[in-house]
mmCIF file of the N, C-alpha and C atoms, coordinates in Angstrom:
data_MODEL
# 
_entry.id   MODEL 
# 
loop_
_atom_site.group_PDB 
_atom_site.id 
_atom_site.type_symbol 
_atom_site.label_atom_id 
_atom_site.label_alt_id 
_atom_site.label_comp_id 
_atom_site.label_asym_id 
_atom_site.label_entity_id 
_atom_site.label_seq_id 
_atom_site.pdbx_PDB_ins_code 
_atom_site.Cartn_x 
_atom_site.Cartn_y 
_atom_site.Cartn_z 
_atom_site.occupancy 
_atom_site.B_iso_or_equiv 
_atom_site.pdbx_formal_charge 
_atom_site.auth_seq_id 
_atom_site.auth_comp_id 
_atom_site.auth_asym_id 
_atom_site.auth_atom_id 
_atom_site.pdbx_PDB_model_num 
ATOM 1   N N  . UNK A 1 1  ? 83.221  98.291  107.217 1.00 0.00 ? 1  UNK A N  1 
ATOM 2   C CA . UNK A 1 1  ? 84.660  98.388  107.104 1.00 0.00 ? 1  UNK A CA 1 
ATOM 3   C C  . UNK A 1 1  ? 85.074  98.027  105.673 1.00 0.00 ? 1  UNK A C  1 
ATOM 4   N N  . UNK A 1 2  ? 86.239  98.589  105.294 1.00 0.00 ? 2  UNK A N  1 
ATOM 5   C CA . UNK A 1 2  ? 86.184  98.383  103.582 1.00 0.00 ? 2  UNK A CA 1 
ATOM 6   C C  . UNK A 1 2  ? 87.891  97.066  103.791 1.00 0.00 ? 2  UNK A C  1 
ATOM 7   N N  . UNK A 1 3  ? 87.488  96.564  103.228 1.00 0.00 ? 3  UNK A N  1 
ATOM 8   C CA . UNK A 1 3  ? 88.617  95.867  102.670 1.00 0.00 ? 3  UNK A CA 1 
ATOM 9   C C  . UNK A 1 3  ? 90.016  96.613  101.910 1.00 0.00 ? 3  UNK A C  1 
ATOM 10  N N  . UNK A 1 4  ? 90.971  96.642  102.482 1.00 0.00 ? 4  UNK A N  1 
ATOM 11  C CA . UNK A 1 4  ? 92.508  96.690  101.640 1.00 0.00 ? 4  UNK A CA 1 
ATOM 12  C C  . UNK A 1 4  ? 92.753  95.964  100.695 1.00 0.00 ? 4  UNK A C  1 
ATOM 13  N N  . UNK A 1 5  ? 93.131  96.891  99.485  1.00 0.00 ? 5  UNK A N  1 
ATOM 14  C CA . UNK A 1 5  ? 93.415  96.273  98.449  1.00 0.00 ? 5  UNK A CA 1 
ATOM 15  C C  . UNK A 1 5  ? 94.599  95.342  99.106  1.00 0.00 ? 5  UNK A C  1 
ATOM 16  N N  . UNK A 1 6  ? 94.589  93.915  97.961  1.00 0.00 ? 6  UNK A N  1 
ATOM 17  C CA . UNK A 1 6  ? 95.401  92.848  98.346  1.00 0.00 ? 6  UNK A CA 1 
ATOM 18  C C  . UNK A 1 6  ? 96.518  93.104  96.900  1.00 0.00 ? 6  UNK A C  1 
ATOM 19  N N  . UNK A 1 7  ? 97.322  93.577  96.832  1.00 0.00 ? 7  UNK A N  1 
ATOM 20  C CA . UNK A 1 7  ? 98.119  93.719  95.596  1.00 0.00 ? 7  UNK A CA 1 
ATOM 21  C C  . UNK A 1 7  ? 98.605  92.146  95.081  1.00 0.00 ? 7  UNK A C  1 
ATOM 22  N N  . UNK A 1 8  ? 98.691  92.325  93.544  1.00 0.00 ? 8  UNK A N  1 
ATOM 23  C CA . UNK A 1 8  ? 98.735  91.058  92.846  1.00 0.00 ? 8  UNK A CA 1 
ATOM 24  C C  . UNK A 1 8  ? 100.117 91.712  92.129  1.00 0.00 ? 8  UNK A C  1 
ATOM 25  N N  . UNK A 1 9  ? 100.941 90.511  91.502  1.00 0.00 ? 9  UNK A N  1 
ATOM 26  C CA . UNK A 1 9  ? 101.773 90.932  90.120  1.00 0.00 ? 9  UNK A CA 1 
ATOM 27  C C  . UNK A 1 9  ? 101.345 91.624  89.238  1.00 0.00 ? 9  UNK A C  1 
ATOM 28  N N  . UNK A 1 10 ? 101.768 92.629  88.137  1.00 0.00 ? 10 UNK A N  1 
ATOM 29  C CA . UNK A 1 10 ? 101.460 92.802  87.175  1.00 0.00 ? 10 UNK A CA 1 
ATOM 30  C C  . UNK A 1 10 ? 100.105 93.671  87.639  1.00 0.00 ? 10 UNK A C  1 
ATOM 31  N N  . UNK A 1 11 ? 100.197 94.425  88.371  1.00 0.00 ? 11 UNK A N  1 
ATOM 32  C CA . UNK A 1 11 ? 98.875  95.269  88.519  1.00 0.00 ? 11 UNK A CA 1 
ATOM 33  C C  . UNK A 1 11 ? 99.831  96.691  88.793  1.00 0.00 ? 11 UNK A C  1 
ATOM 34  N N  . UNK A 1 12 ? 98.796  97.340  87.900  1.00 0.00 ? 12 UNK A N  1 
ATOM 35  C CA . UNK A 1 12 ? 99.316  99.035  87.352  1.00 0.00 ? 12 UNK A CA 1 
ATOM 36  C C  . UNK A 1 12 ? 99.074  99.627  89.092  1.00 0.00 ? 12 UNK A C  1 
ATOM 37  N N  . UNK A 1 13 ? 99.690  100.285 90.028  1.00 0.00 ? 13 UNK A N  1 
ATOM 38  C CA . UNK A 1 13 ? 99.534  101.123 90.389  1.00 0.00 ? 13 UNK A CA 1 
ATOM 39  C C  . UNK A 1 13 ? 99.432  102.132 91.396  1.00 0.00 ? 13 UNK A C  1 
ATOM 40  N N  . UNK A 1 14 ? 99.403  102.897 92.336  1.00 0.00 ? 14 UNK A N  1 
ATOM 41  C CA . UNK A 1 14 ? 99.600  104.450 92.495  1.00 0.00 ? 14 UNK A CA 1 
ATOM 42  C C  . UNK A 1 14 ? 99.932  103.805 93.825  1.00 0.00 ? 14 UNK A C  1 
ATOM 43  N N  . UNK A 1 15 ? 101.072 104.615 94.612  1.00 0.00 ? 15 UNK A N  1 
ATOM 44  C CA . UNK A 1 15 ? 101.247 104.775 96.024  1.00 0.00 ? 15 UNK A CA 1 
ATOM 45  C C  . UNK A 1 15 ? 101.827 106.148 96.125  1.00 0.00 ? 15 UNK A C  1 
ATOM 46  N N  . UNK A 1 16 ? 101.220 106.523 97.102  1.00 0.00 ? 16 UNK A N  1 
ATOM 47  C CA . UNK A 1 16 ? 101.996 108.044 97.359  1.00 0.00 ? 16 UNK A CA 1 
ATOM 48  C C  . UNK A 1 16 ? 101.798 108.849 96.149  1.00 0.00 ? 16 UNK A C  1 
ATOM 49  N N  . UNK A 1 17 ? 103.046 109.698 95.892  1.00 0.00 ? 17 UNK A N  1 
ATOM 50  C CA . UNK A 1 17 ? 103.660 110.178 95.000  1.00 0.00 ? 17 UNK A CA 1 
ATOM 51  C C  . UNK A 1 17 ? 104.164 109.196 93.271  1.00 0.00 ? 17 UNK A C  1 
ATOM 52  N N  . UNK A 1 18 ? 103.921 108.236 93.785  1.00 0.00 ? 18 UNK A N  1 
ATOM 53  C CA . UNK A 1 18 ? 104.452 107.533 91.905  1.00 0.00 ? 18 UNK A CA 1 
ATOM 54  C C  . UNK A 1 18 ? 103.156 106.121 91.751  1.00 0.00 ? 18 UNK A C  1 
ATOM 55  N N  . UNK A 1 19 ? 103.720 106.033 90.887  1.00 0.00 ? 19 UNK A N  1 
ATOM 56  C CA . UNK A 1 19 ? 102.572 105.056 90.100  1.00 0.00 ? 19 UNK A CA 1 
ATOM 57  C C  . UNK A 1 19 ? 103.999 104.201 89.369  1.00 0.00 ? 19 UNK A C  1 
ATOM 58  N N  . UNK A 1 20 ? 102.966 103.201 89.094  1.00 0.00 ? 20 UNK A N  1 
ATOM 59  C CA . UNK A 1 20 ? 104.048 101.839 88.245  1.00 0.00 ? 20 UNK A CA 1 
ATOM 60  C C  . UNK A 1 20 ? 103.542 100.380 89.028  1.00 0.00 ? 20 UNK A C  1 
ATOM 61  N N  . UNK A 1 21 ? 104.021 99.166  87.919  1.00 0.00 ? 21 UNK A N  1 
ATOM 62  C CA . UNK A 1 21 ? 103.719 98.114  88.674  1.00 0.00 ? 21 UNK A CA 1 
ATOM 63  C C  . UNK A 1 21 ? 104.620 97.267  89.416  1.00 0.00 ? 21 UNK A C  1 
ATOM 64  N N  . UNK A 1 22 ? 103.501 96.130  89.750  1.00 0.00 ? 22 UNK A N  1 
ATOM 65  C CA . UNK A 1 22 ? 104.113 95.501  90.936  1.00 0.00 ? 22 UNK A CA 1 
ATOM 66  C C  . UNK A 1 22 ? 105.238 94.680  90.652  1.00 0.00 ? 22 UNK A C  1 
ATOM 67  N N  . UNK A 1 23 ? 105.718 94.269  90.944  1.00 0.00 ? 23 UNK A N  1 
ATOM 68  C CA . UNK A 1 23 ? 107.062 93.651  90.293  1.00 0.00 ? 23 UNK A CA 1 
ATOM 69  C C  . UNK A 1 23 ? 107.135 92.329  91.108  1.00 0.00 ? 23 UNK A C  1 
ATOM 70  N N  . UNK A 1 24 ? 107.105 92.038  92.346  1.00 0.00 ? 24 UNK A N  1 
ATOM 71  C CA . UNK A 1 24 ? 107.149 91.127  93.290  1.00 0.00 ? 24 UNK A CA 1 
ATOM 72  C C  . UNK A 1 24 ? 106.240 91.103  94.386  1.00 0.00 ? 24 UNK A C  1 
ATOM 73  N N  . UNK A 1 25 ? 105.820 90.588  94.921  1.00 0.00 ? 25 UNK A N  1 
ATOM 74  C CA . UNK A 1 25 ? 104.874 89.849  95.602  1.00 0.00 ? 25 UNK A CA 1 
ATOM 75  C C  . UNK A 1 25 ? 105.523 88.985  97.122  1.00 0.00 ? 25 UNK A C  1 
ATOM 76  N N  . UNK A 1 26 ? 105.771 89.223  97.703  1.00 0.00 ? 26 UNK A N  1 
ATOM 77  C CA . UNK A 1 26 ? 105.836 88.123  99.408  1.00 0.00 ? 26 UNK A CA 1 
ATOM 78  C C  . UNK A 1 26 ? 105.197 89.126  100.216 1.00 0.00 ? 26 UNK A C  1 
ATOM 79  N N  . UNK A 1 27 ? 104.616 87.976  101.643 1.00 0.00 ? 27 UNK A N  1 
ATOM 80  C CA . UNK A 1 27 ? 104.328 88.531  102.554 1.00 0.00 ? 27 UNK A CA 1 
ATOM 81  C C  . UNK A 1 27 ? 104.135 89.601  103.054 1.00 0.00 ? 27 UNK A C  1 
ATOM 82  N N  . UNK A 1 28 ? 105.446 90.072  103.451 1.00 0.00 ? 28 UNK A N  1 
ATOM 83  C CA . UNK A 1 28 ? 105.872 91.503  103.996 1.00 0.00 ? 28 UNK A CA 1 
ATOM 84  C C  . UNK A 1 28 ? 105.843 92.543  102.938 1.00 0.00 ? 28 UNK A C  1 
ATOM 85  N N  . UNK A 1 29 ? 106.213 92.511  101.968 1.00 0.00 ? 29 UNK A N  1 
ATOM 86  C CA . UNK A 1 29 ? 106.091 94.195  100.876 1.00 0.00 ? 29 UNK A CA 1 
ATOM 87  C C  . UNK A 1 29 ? 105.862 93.286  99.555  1.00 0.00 ? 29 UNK A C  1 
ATOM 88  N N  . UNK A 1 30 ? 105.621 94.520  98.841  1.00 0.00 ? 30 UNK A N  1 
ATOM 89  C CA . UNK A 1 30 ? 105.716 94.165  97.206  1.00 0.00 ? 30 UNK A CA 1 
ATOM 90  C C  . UNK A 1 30 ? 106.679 95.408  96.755  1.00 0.00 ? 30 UNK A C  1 
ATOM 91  N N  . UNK A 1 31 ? 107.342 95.028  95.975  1.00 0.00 ? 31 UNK A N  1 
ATOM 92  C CA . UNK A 1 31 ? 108.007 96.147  94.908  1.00 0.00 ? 31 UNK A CA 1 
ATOM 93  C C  . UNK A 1 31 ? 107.197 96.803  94.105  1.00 0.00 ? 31 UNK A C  1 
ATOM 94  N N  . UNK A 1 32 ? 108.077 98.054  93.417  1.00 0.00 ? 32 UNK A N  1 
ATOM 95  C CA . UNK A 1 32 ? 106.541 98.603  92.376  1.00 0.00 ? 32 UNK A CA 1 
ATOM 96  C C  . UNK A 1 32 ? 108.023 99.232  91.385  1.00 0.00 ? 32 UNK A C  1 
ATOM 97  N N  . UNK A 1 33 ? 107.745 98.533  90.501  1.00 0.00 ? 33 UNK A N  1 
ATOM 98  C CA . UNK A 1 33 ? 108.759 98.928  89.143  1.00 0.00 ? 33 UNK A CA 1 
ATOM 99  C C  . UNK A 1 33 ? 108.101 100.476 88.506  1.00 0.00 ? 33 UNK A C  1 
ATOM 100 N N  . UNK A 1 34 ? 108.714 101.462 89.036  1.00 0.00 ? 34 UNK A N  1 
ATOM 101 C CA . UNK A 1 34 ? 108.438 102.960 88.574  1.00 0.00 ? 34 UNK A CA 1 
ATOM 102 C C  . UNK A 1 34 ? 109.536 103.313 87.281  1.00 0.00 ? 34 UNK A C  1 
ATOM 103 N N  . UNK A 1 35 ? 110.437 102.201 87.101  1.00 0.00 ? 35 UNK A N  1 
ATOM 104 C CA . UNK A 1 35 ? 111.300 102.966 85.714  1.00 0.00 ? 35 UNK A CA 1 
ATOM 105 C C  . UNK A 1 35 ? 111.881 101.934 85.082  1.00 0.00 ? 35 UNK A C  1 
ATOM 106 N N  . UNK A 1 36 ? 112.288 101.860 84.130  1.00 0.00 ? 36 UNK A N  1 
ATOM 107 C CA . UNK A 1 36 ? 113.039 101.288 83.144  1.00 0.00 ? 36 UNK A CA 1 
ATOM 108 C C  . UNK A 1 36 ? 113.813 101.740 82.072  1.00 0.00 ? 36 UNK A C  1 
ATOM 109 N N  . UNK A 1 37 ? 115.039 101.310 81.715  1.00 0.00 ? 37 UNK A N  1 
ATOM 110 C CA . UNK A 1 37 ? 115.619 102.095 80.850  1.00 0.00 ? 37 UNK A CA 1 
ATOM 111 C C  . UNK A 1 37 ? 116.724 101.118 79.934  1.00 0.00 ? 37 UNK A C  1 
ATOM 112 N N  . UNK A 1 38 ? 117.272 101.442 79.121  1.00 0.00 ? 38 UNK A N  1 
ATOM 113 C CA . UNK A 1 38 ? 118.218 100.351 78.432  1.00 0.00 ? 38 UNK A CA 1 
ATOM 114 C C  . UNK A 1 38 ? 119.549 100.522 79.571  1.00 0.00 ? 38 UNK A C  1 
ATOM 115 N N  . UNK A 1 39 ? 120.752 99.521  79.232  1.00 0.00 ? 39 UNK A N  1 
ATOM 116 C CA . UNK A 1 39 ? 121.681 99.681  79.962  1.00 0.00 ? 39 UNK A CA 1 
ATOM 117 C C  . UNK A 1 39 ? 122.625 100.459 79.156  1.00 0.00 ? 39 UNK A C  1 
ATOM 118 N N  . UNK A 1 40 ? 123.418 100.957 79.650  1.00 0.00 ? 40 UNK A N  1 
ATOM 119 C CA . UNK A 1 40 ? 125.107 101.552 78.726  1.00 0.00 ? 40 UNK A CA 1 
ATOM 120 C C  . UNK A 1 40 ? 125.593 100.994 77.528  1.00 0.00 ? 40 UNK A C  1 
ATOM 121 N N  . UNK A 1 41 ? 125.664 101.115 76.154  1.00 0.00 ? 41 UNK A N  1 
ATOM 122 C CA . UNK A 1 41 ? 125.921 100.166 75.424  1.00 0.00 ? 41 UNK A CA 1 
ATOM 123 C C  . UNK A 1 41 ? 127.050 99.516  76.002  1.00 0.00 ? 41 UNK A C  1 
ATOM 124 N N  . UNK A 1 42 ? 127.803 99.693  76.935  1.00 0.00 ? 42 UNK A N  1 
ATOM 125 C CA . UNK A 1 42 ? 129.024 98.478  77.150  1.00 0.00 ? 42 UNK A CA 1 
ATOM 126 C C  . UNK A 1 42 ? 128.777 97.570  78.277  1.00 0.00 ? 42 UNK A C  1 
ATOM 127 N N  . UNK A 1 43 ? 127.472 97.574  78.817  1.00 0.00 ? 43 UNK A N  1 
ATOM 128 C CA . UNK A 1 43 ? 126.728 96.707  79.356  1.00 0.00 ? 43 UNK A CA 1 
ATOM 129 C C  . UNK A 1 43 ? 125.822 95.268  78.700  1.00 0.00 ? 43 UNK A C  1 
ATOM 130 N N  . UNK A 1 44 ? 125.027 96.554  78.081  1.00 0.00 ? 44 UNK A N  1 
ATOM 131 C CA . UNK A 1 44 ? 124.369 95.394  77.227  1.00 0.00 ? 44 UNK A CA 1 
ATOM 132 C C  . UNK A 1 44 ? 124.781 94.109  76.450  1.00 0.00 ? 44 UNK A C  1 
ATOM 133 N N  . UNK A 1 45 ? 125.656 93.760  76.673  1.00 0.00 ? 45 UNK A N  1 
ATOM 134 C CA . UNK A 1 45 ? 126.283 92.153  76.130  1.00 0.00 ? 45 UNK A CA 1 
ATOM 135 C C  . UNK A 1 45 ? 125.811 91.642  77.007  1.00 0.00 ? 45 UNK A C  1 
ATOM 136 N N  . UNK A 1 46 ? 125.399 91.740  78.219  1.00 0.00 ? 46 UNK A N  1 
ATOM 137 C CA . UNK A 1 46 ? 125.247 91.065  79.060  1.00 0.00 ? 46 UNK A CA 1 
ATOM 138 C C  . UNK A 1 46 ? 123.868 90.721  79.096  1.00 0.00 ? 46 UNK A C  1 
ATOM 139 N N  . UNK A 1 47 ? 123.545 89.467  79.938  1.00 0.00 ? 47 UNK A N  1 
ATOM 140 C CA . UNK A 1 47 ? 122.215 88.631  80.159  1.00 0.00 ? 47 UNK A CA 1 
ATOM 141 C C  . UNK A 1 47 ? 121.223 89.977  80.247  1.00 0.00 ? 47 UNK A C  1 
ATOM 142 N N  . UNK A 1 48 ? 121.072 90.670  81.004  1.00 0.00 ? 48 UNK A N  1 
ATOM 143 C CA . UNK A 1 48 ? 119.911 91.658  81.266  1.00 0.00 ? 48 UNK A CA 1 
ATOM 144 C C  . UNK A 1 48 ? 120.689 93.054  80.735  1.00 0.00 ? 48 UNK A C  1 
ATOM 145 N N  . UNK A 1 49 ? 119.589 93.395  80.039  1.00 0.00 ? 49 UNK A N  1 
ATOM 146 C CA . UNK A 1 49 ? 119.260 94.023  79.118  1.00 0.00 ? 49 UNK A CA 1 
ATOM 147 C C  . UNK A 1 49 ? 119.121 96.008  79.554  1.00 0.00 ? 49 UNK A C  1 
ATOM 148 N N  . UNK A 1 50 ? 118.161 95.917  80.573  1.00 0.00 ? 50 UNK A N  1 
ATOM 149 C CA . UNK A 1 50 ? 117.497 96.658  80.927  1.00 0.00 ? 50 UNK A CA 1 
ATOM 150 C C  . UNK A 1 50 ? 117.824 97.026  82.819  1.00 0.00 ? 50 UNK A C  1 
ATOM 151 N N  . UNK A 1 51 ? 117.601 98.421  82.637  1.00 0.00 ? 51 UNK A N  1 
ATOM 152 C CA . UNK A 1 51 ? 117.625 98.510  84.311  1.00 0.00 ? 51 UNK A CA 1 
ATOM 153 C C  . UNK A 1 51 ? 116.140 98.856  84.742  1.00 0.00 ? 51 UNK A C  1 
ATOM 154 N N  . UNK A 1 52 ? 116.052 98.435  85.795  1.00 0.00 ? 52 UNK A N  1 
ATOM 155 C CA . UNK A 1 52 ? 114.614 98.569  86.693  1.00 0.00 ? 52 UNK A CA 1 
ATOM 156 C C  . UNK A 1 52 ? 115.055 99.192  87.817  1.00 0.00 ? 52 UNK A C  1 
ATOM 157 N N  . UNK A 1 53 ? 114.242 100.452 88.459  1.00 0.00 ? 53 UNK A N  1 
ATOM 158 C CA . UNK A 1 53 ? 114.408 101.321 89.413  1.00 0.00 ? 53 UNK A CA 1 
ATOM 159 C C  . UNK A 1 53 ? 112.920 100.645 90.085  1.00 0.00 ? 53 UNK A C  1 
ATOM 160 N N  . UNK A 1 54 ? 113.128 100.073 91.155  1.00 0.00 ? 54 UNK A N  1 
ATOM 161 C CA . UNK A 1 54 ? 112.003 98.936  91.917  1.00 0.00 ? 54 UNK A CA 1 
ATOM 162 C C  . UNK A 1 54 ? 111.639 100.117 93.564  1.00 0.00 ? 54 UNK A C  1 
ATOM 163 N N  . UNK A 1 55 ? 110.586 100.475 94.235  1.00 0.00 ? 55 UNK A N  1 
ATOM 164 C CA . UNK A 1 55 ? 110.769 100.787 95.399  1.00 0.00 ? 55 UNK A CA 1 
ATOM 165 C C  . UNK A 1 55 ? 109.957 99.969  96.284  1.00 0.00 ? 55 UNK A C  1 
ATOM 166 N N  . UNK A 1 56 ? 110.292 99.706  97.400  1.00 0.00 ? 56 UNK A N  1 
ATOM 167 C CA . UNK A 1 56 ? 109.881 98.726  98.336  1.00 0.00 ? 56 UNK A CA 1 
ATOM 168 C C  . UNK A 1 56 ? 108.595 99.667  98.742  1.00 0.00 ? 56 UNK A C  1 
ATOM 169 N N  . UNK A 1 57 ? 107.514 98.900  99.102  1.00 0.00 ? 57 UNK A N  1 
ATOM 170 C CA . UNK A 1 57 ? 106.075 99.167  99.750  1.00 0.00 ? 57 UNK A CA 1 
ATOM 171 C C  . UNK A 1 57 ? 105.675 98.085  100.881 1.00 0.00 ? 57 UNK A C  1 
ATOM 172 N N  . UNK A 1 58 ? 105.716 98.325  102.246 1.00 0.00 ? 58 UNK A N  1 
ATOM 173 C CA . UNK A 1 58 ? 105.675 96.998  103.501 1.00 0.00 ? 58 UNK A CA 1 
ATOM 174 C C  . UNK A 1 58 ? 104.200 97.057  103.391 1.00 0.00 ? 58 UNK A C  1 
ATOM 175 N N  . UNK A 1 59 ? 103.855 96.108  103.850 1.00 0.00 ? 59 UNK A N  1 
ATOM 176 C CA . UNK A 1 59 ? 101.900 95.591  104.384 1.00 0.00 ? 59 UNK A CA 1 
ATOM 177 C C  . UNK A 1 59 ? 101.506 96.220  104.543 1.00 0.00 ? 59 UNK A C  1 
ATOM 178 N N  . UNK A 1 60 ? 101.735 97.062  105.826 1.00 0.00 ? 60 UNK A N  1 
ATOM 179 C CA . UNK A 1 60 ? 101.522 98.190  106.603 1.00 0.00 ? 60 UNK A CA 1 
ATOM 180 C C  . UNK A 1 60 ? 101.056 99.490  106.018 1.00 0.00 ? 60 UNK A C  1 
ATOM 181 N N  . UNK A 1 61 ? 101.538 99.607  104.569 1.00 0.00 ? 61 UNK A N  1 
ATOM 182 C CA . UNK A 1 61 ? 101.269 100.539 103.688 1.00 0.00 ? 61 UNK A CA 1 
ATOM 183 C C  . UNK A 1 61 ? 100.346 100.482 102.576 1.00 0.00 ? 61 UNK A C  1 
ATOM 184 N N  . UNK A 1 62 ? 99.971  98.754  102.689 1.00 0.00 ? 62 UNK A N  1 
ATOM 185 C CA . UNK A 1 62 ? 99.007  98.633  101.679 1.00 0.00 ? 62 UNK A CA 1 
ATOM 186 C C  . UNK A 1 62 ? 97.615  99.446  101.365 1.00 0.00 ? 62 UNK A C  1 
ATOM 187 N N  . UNK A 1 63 ? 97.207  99.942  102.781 1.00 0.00 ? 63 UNK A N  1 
ATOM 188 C CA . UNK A 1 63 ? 95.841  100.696 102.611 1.00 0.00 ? 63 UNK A CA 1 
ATOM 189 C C  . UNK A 1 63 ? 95.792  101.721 101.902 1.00 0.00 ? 63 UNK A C  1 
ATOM 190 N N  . UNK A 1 64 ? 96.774  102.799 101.365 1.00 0.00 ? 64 UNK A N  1 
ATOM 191 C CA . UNK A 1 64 ? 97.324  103.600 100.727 1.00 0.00 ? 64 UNK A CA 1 
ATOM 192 C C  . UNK A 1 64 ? 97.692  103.235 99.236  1.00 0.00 ? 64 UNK A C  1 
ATOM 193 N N  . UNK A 1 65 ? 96.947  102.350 98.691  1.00 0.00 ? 65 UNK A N  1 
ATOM 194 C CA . UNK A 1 65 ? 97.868  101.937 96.934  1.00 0.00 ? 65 UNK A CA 1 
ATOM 195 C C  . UNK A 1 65 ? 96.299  101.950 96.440  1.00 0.00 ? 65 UNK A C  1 
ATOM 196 N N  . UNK A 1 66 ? 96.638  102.766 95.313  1.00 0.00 ? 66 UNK A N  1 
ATOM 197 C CA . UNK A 1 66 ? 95.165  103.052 94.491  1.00 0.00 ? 66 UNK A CA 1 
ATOM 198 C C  . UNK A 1 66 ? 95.319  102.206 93.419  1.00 0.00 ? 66 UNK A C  1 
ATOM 199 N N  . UNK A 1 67 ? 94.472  101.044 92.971  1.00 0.00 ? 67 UNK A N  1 
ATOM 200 C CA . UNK A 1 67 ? 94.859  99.894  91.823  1.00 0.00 ? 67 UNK A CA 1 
ATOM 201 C C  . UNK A 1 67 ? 94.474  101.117 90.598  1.00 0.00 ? 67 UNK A C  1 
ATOM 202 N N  . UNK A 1 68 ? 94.981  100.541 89.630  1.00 0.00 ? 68 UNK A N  1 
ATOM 203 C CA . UNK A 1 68 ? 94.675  101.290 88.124  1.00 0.00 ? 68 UNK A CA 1 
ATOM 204 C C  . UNK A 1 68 ? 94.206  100.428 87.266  1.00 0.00 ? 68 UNK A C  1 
ATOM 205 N N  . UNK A 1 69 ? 95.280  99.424  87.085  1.00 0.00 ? 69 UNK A N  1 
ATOM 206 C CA . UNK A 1 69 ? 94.709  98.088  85.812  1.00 0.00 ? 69 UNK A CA 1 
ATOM 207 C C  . UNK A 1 69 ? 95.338  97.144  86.136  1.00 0.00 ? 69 UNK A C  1 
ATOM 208 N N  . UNK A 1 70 ? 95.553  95.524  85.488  1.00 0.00 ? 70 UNK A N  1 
ATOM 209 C CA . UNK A 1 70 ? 96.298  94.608  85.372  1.00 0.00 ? 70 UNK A CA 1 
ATOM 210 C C  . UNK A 1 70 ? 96.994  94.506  83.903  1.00 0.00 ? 70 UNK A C  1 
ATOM 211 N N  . UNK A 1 71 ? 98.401  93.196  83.637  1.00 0.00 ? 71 UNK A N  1 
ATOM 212 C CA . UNK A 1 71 ? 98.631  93.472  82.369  1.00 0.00 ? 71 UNK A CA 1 
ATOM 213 C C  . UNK A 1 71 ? 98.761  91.594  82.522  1.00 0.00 ? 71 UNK A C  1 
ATOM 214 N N  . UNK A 1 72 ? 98.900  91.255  81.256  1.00 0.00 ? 72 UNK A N  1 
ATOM 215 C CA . UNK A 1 72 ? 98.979  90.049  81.482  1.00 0.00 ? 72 UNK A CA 1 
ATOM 216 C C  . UNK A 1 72 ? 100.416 89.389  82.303  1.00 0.00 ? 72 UNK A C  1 
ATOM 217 N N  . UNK A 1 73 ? 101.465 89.964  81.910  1.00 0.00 ? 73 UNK A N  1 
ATOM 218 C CA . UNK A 1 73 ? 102.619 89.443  82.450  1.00 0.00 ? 73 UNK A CA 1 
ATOM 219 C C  . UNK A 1 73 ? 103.497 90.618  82.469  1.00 0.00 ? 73 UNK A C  1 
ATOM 220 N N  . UNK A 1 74 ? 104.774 90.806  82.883  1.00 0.00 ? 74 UNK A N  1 
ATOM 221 C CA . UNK A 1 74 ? 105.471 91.931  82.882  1.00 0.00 ? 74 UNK A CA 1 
ATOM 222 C C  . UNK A 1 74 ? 106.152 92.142  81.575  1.00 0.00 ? 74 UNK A C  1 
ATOM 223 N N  . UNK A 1 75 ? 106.094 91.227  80.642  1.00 0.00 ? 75 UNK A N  1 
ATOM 224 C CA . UNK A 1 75 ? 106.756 91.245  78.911  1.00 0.00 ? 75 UNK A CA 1 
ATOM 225 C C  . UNK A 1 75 ? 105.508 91.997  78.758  1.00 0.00 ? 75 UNK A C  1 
ATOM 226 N N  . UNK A 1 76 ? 104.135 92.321  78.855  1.00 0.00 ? 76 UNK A N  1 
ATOM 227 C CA . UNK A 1 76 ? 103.431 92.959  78.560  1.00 0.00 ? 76 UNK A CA 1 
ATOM 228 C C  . UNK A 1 76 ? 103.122 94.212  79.221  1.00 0.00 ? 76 UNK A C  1 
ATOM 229 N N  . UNK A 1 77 ? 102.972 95.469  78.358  1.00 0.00 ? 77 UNK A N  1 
ATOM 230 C CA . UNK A 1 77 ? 102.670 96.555  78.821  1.00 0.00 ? 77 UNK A CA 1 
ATOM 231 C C  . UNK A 1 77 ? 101.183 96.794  78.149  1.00 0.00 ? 77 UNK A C  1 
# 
């Protein structure tokens, strides 16, 4: 029997149709940060900077996520 990948933070990669990393980590799902982009310049004064397009992935779906790489932290690509 093969073991399911156990998804970590900061690990590159593939479910389904998109690829991107993990963003969060509990129990039940992990997120997977597939986009990023600057905000509106009449946003950007503000604390965050950047938008993140995040999609939810439950447990249940873990057997299905193909790892790619790790990065050290999410400031790192």
């Amino acid at each position: 029997m093969n073991k399911v990948y156990e998804p970590c933070e900061n690990d590159y990669i593939r479910w389904r149709d998109q690829e991107g990393w993990v963003y969060f980590k509990c129990e039940d799902y992990i997120t997977i940060e597939i986009l990023v982009k600057d905000k509106p310049c009449s946003l950007s004064d503000h604390l965050h900077k950047k938008d993140h397009l995040l999609l939810v992935c439950y447990k249940q779906y873990w057997d299905e996520i193909i790892y790619k790489r790790t990065r050290q932290s999410r400031y790192h690509s």
